[in-house]
C-alpha positions in Angstrom: 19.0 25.8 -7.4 18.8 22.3 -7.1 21.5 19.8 -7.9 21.2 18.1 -11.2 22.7 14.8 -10.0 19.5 14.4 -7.8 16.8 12.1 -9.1 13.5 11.6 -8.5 13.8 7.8 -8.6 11.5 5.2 -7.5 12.5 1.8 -6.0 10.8 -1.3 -7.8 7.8 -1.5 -4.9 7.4 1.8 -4.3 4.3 2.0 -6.7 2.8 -1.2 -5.4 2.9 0.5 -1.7 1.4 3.8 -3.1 -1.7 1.5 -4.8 -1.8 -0.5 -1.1 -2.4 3.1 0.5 -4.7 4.3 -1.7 -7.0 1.0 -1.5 -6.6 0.9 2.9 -7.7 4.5 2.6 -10.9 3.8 0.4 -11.7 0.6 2.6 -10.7 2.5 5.5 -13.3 5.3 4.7 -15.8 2.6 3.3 -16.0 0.8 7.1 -16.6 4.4 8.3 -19.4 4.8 6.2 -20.5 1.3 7.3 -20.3 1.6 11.2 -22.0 5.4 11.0 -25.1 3.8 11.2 -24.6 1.5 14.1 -23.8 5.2 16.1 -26.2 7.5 14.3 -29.5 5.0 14.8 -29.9 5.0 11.4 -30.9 2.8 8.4 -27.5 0.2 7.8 -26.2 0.2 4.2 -26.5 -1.9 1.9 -24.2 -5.4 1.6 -22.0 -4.2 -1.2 -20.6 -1.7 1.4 -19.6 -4.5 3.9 -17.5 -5.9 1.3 -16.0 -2.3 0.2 -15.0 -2.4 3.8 -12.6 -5.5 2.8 -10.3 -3.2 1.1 -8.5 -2.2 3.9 -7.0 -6.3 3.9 -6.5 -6.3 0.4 -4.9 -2.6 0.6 -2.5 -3.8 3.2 -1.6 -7.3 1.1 -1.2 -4.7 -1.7 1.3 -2.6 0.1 3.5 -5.9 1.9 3.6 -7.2 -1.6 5.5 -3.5 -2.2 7.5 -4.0 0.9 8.5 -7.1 0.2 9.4 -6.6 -3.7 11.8 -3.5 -2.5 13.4 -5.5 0.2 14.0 -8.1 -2.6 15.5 -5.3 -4.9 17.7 -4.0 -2.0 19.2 -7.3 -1.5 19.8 -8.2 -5.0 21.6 -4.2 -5.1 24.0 -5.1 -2.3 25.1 -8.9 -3.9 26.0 -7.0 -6.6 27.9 -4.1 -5.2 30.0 -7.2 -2.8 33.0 -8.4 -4.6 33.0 -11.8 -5.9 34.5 -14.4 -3.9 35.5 -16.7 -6.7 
């Protein structure tokens, strides 16, 4: 049986790096689909998928911006938890 003090609880960037993954993965699959043709000998794709490929940048700014936002909320946790020096 699981303890009831245990949360599931999220930091504050924790959703923004989930979002970053999930848009690397779909530019991540939509470069696959755009170099398969360069291998296979086959027809390219059309332009649109070129710039589907650029969501692999905008996934990892995505996911920094996450990174960056929990780093902030860790720091802001510990100034609070140190005892004031006035």
């Amino acid at each position: 049986m699981r303890d009831k003090t245990q949360v599931n609880s999220t930091a504050p960037g924790d959703g923004l790096v989930r979002a970053g993954a999930v848009v690397f993965f779909v530019g991540a699959v939509a470069t696959l689909v755009t170099v398969a043709p360069l291998f296979l000998g086959t027809s390219p794709f059309p332009t649109y998928m070129f710039g589907l490929s650029m969501l692999m940048g905008v996934g990892f700014l995505i996911a920094g911006a996450g990174v960056l936002r929990s780093a902030a909320a860790g720091r802001r946790q510990a100034r609070a938890a140190l005892p004031s020096e006035r």
